[in-house]
C-alpha positions as CSV (number, residue, x, y, z in Angstrom):
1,X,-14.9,-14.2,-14.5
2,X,-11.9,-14.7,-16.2
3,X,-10.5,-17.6,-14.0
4,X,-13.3,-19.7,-15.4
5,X,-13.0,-19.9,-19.0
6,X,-10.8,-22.6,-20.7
7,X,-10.8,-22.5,-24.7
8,X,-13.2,-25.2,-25.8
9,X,-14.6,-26.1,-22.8
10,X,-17.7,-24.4,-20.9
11,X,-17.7,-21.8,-18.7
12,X,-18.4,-23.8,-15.3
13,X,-20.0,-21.9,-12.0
14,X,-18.4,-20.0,-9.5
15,X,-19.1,-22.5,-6.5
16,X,-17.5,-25.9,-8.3
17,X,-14.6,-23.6,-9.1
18,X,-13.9,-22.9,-5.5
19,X,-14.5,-26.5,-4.6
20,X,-11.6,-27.8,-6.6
21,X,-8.4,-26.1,-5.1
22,X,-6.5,-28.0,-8.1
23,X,-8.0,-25.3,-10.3
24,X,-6.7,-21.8,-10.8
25,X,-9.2,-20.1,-8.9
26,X,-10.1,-16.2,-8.2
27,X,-7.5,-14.8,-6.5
28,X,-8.2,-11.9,-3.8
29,X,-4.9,-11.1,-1.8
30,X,-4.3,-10.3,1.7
31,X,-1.2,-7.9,1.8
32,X,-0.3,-8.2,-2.1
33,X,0.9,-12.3,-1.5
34,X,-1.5,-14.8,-3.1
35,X,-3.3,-17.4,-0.7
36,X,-1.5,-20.9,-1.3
37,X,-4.8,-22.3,-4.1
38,X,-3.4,-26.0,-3.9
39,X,-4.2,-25.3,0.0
40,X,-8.1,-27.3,0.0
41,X,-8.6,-24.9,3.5
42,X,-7.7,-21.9,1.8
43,X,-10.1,-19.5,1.1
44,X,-9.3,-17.1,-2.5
45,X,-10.8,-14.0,-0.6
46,X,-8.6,-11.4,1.5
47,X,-7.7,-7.7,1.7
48,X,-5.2,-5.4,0.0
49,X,-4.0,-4.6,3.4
50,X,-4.9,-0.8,2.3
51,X,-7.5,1.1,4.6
52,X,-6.7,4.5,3.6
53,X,-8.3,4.4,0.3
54,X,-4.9,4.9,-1.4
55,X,-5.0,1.6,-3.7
56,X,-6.6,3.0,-7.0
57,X,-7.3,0.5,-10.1
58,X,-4.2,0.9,-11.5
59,X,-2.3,-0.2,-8.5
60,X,-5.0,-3.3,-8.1
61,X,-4.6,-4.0,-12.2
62,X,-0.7,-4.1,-11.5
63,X,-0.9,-6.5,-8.8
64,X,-2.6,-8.4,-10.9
65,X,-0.5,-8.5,-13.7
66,X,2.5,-9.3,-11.6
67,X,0.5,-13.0,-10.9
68,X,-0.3,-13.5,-14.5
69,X,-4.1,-12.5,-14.2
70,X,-6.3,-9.5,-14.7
71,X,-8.9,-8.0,-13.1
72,X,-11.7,-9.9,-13.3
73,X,-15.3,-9.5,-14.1
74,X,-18.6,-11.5,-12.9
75,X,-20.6,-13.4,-16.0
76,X,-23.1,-13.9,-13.8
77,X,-25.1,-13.5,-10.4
78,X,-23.6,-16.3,-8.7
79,X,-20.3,-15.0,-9.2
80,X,-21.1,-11.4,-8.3
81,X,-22.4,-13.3,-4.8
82,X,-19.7,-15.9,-3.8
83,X,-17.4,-13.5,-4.4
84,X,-19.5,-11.2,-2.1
85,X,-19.7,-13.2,0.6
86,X,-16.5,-14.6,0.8
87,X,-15.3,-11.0,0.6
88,X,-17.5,-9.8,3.8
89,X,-16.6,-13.0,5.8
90,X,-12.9,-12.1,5.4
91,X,-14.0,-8.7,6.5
92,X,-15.9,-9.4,9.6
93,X,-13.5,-12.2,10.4
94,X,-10.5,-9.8,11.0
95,X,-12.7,-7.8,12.9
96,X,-12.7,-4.0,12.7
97,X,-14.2,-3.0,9.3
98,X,-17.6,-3.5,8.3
99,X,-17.6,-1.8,4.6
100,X,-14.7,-2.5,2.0
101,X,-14.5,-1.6,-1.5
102,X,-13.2,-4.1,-4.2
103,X,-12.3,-3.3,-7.6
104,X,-12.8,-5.1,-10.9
105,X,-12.0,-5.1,-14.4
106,X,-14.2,-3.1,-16.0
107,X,-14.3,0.6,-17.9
108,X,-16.8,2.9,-19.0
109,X,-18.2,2.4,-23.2
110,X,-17.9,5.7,-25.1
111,X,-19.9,8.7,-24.1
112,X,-20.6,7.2,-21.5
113,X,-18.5,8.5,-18.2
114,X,-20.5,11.0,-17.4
115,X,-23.9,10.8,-18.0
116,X,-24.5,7.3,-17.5
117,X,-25.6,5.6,-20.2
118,X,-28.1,3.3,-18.0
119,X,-27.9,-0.2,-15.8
120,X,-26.4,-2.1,-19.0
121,X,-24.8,0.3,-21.3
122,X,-22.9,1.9,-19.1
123,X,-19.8,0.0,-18.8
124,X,-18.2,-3.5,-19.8
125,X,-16.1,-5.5,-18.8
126,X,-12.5,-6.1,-19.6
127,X,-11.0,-8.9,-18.7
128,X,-11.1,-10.6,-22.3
129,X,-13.3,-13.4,-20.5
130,X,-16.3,-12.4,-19.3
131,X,-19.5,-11.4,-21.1
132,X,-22.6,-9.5,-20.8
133,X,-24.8,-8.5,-18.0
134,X,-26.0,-10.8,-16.6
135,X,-23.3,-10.2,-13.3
136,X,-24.6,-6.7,-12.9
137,X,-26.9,-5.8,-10.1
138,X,-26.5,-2.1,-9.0
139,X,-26.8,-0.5,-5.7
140,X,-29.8,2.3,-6.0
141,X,-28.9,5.2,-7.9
142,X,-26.3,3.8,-9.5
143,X,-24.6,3.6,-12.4
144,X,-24.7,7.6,-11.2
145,X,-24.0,10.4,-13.7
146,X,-21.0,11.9,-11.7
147,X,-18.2,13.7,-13.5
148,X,-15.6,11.3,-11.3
149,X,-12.1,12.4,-11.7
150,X,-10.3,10.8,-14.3
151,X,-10.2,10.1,-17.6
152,X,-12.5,7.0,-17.0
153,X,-14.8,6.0,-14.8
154,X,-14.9,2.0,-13.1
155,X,-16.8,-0.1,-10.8
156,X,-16.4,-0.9,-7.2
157,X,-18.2,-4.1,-5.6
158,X,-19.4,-3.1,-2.5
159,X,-18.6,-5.6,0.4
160,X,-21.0,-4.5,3.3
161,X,-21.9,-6.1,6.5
162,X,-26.2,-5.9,7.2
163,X,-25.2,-4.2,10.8
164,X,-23.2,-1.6,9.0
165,X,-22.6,1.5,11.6
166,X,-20.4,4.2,10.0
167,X,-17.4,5.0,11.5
168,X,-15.0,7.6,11.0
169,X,-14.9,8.6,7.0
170,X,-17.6,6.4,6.2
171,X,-21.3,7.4,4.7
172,X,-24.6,6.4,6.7
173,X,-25.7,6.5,3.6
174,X,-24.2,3.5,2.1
175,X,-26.2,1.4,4.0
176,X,-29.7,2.2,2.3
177,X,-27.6,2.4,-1.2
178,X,-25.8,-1.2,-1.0
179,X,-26.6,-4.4,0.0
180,X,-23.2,-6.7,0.1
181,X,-22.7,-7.5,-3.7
182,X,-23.6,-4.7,-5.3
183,X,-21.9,-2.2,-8.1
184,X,-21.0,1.1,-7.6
185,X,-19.9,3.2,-10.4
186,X,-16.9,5.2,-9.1
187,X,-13.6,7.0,-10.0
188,X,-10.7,4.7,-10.9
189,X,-8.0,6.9,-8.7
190,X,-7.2,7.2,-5.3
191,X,-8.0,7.6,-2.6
192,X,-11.2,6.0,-2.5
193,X,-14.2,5.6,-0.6
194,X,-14.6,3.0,1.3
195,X,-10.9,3.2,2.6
196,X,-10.7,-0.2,2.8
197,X,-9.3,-1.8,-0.5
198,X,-9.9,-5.2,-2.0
199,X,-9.6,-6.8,-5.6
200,X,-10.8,-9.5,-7.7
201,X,-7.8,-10.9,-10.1
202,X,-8.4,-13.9,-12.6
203,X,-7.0,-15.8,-15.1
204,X,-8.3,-18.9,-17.1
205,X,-8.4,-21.8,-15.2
206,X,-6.3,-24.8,-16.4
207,X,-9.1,-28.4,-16.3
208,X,-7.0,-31.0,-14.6
């Protein structure tokens, strides 16, 4: 993640991260305004407020920008699954939607948009931070060889509740492909599936 690299200093995990609200810290956004991080009962987890799929990676990269940060990547499993979790309980917690899709920084290698190129040379990531594969875990079948519209293809994280029912515009089908963490590859351009939106912006923490 790119929130959790400082120059000359190790890349620290996820979990301490979010314990020390001094920190710059993930930050997810709930109707495009950043949750208050010197807040220690603020959560960095939250919607888009989008839940007609029309938020594509641009506009999440853009939102991004405008705080400074980029999309953000995961160096590692923990951070794929604290950012899951958080993610779902924000879900659930505002009651309604059970799936949401959250987009992070990351683009398809050469050659390699359609077919996929495998689990681990598929994609990378791209927010100058984060590192090798070891934050990848895909959901079955995936990365798939789709010809997604686009010139490039990106990943989703899927944020999905264990009782997931589909509803209106939603697959049955997501629910044997994705457990609540897991990649999807997927086009970069709206609208998208799920139809709810979320993102994952970072930047490098500052040690205090």
């Amino acid at each position: 993640m790119a929130d959790f690299m400082e120059e000359g200093i190790d890349r620290l995990p996820l979990q301490v991260l979010l314990k020390n609200t001094v920190m710059e810290v993930t930050v997810l956004l709930i109707d495009h305004v950043p949750l208050p991080l010197q807040d220690p009962n603020a959560t960095p987890i939250g919607f888009t407020g989008v839940t007609n799929g029309y938020f594509s990676l641009s506009d999440a990269q853009l939102a991004c920008t405008a705080l400074g940060a980029t999309l953000t990547g995961f160096q590692n499993d923990n951070e794929r699954m604290t950012v899951a979790t958080l993610a779902l309980g924000n879900l659930t917690a505002r009651g309604g939607a059970q799936v949401a899709g959250l987009w992070l920084g990351a683009t398809n290698l050469p050659g390699c948009r359609s077919p996929s190129c495998g689990p681990f040379n598929t994609f990378q990531w791209t927010d100058g931070h984060t590192t090798g594969v070891g934050g990848i875990k895909w959901g079955i079948g995936e990365p798939d060889g789709n010809n997604w519209p686009g010139p490039t293809a990106c990943i989703q994280q899927f944020i999905i509740s264990p009782n997931f029912v589909a509803g209106a515009n939603e697959f049955a089908g997501w629910k044997g492909a994705f457990v609540n963490g897991d990649l999807d590859k997927y086009a970069c351009v709206s609208p998208a599936y799920p139809y709810t939106r979320m993102y994952a912006c970072g930047k490098v923490g500052v040690r205090q």
